[in-house]
N, C-alpha and C positions, 0 to 999 in steps of 0.2 A: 640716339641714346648711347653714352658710352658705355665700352666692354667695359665689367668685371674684373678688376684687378685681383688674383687671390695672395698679391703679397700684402693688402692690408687684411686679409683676415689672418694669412701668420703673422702679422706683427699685433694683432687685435690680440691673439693667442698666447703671444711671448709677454705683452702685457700683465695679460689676467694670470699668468703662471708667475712673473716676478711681483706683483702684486701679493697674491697668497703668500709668497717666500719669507717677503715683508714684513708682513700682519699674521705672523703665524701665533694661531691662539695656544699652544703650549707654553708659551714665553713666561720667564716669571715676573711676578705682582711684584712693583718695589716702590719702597716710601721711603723717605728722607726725612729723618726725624734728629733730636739734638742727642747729645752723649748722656745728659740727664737723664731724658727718657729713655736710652739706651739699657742703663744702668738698672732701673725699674723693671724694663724686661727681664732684664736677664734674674734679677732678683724672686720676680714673682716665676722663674722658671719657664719662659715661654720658649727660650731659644733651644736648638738642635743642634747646631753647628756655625763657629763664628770662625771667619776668616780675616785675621786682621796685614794687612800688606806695609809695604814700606814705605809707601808718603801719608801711611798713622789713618788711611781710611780704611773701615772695619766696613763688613760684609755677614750681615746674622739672619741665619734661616731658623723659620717660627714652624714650631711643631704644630701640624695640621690639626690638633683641637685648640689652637689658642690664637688662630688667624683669624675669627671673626674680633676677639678681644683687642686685637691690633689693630687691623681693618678698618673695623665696624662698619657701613654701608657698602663699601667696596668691595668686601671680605666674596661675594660671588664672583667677579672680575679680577683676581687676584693670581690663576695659573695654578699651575702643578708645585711651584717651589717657591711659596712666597719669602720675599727678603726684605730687610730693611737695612738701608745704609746710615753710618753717620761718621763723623770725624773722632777721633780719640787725640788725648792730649797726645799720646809718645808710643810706643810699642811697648815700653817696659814700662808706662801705668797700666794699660791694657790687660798684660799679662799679670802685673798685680792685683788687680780687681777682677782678672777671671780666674786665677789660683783661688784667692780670699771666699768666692762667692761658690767654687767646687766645697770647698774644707768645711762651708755652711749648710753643705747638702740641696743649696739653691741651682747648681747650674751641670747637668749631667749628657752634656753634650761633648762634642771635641772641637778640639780649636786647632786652627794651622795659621801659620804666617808663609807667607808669600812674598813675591815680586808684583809687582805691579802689570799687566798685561798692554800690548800697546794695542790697542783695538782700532785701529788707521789703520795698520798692516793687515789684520786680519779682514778687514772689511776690504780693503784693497786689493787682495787676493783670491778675493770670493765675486766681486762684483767687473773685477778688470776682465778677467778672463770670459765674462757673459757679454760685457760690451764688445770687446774682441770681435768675439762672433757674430755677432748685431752687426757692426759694422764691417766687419768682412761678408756677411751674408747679402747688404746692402750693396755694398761693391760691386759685388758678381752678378746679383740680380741688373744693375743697372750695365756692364760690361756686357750680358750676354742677351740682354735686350734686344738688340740688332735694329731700334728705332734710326730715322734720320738724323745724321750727327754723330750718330755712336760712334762705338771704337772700332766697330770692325766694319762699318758699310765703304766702300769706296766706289766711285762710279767712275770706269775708265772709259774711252769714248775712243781712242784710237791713234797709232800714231803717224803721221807724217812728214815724205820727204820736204825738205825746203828746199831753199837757192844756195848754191857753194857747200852743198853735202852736211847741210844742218839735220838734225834728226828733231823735230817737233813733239813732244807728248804731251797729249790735253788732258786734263782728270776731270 
């Protein structure tokens, strides 16, 4: 029967821990809906806070009594900060139809404009650095191994004089 390897249950372990990291259930609820419906929102007052960025996609979080209103079936699966996304024609309709709909007492949240975030980089500097380790921790598990073959076994045997002051070495 073979031995018990305990580097698959740290790798079993490293799994189920970047797994959770993954599927972490604080995440927020978000739906993608049209600028119409957008607009409906914000009108019947459900939004909290709109973030509208610079390639004109807006980002609107829904005040926690009016997420099942948006939701509806989902509305328990939806997270700590539900959001919904949509396109807007321009930055400056945006900001004219969230001035218009403040001045009507419809919309009592705050609004920011932003940049755009590049979320590659951040993923990339979150996940590089775990693989790193992974496969450095791989490395050395397999270098310090000391199995047949490895890096560090050598099998020297001895060496010997020849004919005309050759010096022989066998491994």
């Amino acid at each position: 029967m073979p031995k018990f390897n305990l580097n698959w249950l740290y790798m079993i372990i490293a799994m189920m821990l970047l797994g959770l990291y993954l599927t972490n259930e604080n995440s927020t609820g978000t739906k993608n809906i049209s600028y119409d419906e957008f607009q409906q929102y914000v009108r019947n007052g459900y939004m909290s806070k709109i973030i509208g960025y610079d390639d004109n996609s807006v980002e609107a979080y829904i005040k926690p009594q009016y997420v099942k209103n948006v939701f509806q079936a989902d509305s328990s699966r939806v997270g700590k900060n539900p959001m919904i996304t949509t396109e807007a024609p321009s930055r400056e309709s945006l900001g004219d139809f969230l001035q218009k709909e403040r001045d009507e007492q419809h919309f009592d949240g705050s609004i920011n404009y932003e940049k755009k975030r590049n979320y590659f980089g951040v993923v990339l500097w979150q996940i590089l650095p775990i693989a790193f380790l992974i496969g450095f921790w791989i490395f050395m598990s397999r270098r310090l191994s000391g199995g047949g073959g490895g890096g560090g076994s050598y099998n020297y045997t001895g060496a010997s004089a020849g004919g005309d002051g050759i010096v022989i070495i066998e491994w």
